[in-house]
ZAMARGU-4260 file (C-alpha; in steps of 0.2 Angstrom, whole numbers, plus 5000, padded with zeros to 4 digits):
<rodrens>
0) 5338/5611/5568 | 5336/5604/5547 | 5344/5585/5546 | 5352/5597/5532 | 5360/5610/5544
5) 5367/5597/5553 | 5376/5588/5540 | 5383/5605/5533 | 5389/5606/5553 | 5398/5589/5551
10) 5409/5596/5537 | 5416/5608/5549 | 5421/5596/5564 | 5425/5580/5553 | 5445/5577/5560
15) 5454/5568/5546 | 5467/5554/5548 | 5475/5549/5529 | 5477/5532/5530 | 5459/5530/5538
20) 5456/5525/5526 | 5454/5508/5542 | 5424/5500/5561 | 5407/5499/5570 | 5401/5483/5578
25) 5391/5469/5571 | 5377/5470/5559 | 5368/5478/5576 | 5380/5492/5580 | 5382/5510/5571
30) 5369/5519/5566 | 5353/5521/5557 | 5349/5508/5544 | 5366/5499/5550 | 5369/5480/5543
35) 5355/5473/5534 | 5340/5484/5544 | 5332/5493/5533 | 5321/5510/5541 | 5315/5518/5525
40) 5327/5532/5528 | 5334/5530/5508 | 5317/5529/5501 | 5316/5535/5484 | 5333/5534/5480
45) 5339/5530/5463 | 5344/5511/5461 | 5359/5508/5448 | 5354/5497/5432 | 5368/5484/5430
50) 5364/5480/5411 | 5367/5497/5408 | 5386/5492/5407 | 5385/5480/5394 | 5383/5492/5379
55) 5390/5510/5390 | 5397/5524/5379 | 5406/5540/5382 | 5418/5547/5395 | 5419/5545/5415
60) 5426/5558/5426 | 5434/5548/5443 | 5435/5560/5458 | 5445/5557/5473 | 5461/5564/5482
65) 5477/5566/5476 | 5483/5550/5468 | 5499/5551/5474 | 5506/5532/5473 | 5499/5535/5455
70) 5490/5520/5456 | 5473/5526/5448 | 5485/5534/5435 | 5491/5521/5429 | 5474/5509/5431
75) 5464/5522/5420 | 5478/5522/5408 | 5477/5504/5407 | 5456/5505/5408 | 5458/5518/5393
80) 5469/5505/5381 | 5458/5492/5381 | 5446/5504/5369 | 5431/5498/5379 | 5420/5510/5373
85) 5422/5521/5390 | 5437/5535/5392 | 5439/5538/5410 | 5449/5552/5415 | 5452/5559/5433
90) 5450/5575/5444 | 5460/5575/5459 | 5457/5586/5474 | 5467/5588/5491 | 5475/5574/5500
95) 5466/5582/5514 | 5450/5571/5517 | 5440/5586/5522 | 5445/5593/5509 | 5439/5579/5497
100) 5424/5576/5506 | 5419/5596/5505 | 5422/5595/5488 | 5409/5581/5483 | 5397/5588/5493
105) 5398/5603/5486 | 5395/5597/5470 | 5381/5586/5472 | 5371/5600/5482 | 5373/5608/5465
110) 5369/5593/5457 | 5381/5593/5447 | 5388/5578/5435 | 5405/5583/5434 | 5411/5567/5448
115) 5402/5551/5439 | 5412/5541/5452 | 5419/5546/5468 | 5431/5536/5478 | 5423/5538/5495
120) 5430/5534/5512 | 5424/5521/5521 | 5415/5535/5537 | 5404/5544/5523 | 5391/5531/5516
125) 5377/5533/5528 | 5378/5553/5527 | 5379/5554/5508 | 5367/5539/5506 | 5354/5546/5516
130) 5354/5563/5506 | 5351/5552/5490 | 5367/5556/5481 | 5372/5540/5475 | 5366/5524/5465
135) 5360/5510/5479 | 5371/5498/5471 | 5368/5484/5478 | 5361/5473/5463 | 5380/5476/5455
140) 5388/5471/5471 | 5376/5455/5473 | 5384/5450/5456 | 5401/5448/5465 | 5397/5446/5482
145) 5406/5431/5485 | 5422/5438/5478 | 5424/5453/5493 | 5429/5450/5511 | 5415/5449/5519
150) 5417/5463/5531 | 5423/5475/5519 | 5404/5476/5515 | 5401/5484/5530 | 5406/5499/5525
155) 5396/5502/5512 | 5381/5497/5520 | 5366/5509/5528 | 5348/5507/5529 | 5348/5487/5521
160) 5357/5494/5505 | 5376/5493/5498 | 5381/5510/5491 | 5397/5507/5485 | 5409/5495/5479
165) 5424/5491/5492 | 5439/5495/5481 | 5455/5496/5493 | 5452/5493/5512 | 5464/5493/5528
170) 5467/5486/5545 | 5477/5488/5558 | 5491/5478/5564 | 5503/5474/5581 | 5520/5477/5576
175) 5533/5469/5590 | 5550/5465/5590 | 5555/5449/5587 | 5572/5450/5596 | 5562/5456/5613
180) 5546/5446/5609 | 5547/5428/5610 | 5529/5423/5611 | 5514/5430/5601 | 5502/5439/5617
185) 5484/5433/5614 | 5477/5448/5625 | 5480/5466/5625 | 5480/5464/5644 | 5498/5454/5639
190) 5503/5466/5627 | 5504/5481/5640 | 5511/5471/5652 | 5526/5466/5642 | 5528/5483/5634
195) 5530/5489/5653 | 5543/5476/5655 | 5552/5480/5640 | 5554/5496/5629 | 5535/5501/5629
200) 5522/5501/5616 | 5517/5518/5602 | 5500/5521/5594 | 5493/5534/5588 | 5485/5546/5602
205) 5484/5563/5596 | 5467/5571/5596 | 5462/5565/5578 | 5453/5553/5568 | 5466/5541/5571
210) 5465/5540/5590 | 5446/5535/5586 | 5452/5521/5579 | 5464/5515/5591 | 5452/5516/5603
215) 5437/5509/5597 | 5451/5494/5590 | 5451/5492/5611 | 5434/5496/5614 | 5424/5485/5605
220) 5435/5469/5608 | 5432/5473/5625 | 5413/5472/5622 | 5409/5491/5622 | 5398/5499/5609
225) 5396/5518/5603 | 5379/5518/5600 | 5361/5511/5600 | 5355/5496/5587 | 5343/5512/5583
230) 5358/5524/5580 | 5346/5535/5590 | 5357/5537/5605 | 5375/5535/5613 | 5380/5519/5622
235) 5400/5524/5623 | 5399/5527/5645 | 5399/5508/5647 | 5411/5498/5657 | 5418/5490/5644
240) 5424/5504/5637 | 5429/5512/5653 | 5439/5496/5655 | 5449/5497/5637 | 5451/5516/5640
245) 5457/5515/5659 | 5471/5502/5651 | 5477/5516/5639 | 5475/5530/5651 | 5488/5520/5665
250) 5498/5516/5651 | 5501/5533/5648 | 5504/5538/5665 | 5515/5525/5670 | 5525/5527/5656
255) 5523/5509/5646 | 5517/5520/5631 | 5529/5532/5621 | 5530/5547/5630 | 5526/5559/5616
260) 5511/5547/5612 | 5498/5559/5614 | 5502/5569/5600 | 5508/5555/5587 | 5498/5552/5571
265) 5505/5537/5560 | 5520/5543/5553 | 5526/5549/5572 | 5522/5534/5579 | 5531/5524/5564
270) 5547/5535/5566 | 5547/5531/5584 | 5546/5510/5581 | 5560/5514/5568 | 5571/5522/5580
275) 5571/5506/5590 | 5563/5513/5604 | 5548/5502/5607 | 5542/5485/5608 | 5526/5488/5601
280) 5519/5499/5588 | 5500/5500/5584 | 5500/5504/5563 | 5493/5501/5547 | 5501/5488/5536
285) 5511/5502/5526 | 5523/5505/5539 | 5531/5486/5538 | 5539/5490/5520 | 5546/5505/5527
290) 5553/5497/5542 | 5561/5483/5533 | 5571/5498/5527 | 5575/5506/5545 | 5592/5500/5553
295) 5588/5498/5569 | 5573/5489/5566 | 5577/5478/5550 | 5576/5460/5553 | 5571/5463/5570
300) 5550/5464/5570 | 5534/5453/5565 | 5517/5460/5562 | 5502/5451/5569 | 5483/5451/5570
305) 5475/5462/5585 | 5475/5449/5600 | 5459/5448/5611 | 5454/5459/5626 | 5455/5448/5641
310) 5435/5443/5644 | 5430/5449/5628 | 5436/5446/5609 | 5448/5454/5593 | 5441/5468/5583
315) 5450/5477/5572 | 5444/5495/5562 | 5442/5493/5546 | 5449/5507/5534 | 5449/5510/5516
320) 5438/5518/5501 | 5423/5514/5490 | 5419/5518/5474 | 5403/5525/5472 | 5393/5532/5460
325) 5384/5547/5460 | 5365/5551/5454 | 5371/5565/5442 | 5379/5556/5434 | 5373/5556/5413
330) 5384/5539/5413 | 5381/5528/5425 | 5384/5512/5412 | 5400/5518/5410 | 5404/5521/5429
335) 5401/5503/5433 | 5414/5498/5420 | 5427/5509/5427 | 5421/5500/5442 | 5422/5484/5436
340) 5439/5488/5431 | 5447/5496/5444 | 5440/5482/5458 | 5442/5468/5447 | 5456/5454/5452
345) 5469/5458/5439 | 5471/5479/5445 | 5469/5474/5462 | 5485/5464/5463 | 5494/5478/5453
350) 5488/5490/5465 | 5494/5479/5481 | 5511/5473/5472 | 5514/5490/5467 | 5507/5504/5479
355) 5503/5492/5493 | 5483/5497/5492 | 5477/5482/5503 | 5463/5470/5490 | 5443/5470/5495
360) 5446/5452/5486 | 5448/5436/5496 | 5459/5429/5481 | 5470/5438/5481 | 5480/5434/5498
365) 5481/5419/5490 | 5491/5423/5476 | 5511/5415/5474 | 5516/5432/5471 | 5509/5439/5483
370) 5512/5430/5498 | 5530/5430/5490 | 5531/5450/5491 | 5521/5452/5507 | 5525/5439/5520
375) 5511/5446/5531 | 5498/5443/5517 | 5489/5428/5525 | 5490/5439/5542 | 5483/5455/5536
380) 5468/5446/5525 | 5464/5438/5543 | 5465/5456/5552 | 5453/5463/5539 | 5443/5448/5542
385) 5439/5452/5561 | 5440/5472/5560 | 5423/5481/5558 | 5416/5496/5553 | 5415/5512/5563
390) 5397/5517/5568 | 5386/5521/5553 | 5376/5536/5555 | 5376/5551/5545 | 5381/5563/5561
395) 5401/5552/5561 | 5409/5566/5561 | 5402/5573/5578 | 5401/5556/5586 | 5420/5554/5582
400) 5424/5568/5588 | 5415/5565/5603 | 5427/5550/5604 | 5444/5559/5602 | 5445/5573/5610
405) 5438/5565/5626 | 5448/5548/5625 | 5462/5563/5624 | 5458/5570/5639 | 5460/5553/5649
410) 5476/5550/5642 | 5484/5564/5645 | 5477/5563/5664 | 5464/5581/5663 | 5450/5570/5666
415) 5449/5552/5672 | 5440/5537/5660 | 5426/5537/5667 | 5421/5555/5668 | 5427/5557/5649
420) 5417/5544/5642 | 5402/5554/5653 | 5405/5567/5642 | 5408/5559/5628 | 5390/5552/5628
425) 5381/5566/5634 | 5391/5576/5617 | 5385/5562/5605 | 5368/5562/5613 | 5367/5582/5610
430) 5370/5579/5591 | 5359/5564/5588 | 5343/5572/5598 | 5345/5586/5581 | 5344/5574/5569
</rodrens>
């Protein structure tokens, strides 16, 4: 079977999740050309010329999802007043991510220069990269290194190249009630233990993006892995990772864990939390505003960094979108300065006091007016900081699917951990032996 075929295959299983936007392992997890190893595997491919922003020109179409905080509205309006030289104007598709994702594809298989830039999630860089449709951006990102979190860079990265800059990123956090919880837990081990105790803990386990996240969050703190350094084969049937998923899978059973938790997605999960029904609540940071307007929970809960897994360490998954920029483009100059804009300091704090788009820059966590609007700003910096990316390879889509419906099958007791991270690997395997 085509490396082409494949990725067209991808399309069809990819499960979306819309605020994962939220991680692999270290620089030696993931897939192909991970990190800083470079395999040849972008060879050829078009690198972006960063003095072509200084005298750019002319008009930039920005493709993403719908806008519907109207953040990227209101930042292009703003971009557009400053009479730069560059108009950008935007093209929304469907707040569906396959959606999105089918229609970029789409056009660059038609090569078409209708998206200059494309806000891509943070799952698509190694397959879009390693068809050659975007600038390697790395010598625009190298200018500003120093500015991003550093793990944020992650997802941008395959085969020794950044592909994209980090524009709005996301990482999980433990939300607990402060009139039941006392003291902080430092391991998940304690979490669980307390949630049986107490009122339980929700997350989000439906068979979807999302419950790939929530269990790779688990996974990888407890020192499993999904795949090889090479991105060649699975590593997921481990006994680390039959340990974090046998702690999910009793949790289930036993009842610690909401009993519709199997088929929650975030908004479930955050509705349950809300009702005052649980303990603990596994979500991104957009659900703490919200609470703070929920009777039965307002005033009452903390959000805090992921603890560690008992003999192992704190991960986090890593969510969010990059701006990229494709090689169709007849404007690449004037991409970067939309991109310059919209990542630069000054629209990054609007975007996170006003639509609550977490920064890719370190400074702003540190800003009076932040920390003063966002108690959790220093907390949820530090989560971003530990989280990683999910594994980079250009076959995601089947590897995480790999992941959720098995880690499903465990928890709702049709087949035990062990067994489902068997198949699980033996699924990935399949799908990477085509590639």
């Amino acid at each position: 079977m085509s490396k082409r075929l494949v990725l067209l295959m991808c399309v069809a299983v990819l499960g979306g999740g819309g605020f994962l936007a939220a991680c692999g392992g270290d620089d030696d997890e993931g897939g192909t050309g991970a990190g800083g190893e470079s395999t040849g595997a972008t060879e050829g491919a078009k690198t972006i010329d960063v003095g072509a922003m200084d005298n750019a020109k002319g008009n930039v179409t920005i493709c993403m999802g719908k806008d519907t905080g109207g953040d990227v509205t209101a930042a292009i309006k703003a971009f557009n007043a400053q009479k730069n030289g560059v108009t950008a104007k935007i093209l929304e598709f469907s707040t569906s991510a396959d959606e999105q994702r089918q229609q970029f594809v789409q056009r660059q298989e038609a090569k078409s220069g209708e998206c200059d830039v494309f806000s891509a999630d943070v799952i698509w860089t190694a397959e879009f990269a390693s068809q050659k449709w975007l600038y390697d951006l790395t010598p625009y990102v190298d200018t500003r290194r120093d500015e991003l979190i550093e793990a944020t860079l992650e997802t941008a990265t395959f085969d020794g190249k950044v592909w994209g800059m980090p524009q709005q990123t996301d990482a999980g956090f433990l939300y607990f009630r402060t009139d039941q919880v006392q003291d902080k837990p430092t391991t998940w081990q304690q979490v669980y233990e307390d949630a049986k105790a107490k009122d339980g803990i929700v997350y989000q386990g439906a068979p979807y993006e999302g419950l790939t996240v929530n269990f790779l969050e688990m996974a990888y703190a407890a020192g499993g892995k999904v795949l090889s350094d090479d991105g060649k084969k699975s590593e997921i049937n481990s006994a680390e990772n039959v340990e974090a998923l046998k702690l999910m899978a009793d949790a289930v059973k036993d009842g610690t864990a909401a009993r519709g938790v199997t088929t929650y997605m975030e908004e479930e999960s955050r509705r349950y939390f809300e009702s005052g029904r649980a303990t603990y609540m596994r979500n991104w940071p957009y659900a703490y505003a919200l609470g703070s307007k929920a009777a039965a929970v307002k005033g009452k809960f903390d959000v805090m960094p992921y603890p560690e897994f008992e003999g192992g360490t704190k991960a986090g998954i890593l969510g969010g979108h990059n701006q990229v920029v494709s090689v169709f483009s007849k404007n690449p100059g004037g991409a970067l300065k939309w991109i310059s804009y919209i990542t630069g300091e000054e629209n990054q704090k609007n975007q996170f006091m006003n639509a609550s788009q977490s920064p890719t820059l370190k400074a702003i966590y540190d800003d009076p007016e932040v920390q003063k609007k966002y108690a959790f700003a220093t907390d949820l910096r530090d989560a971003i900081s530990q989280a990683k990316s999910r594994p980079v390879s250009p076959l995601y889509p089947q590897v995480s699917q790999a992941i959720y419906e098995n880690v499903h099958d465990a928890l709702t007791g049709k087949v035990t951990p062990e067994k489902a991270l068997e198949t699980a690997q033996s699924e990935m395997d399949k799908a990477l032996a085509t590639f």
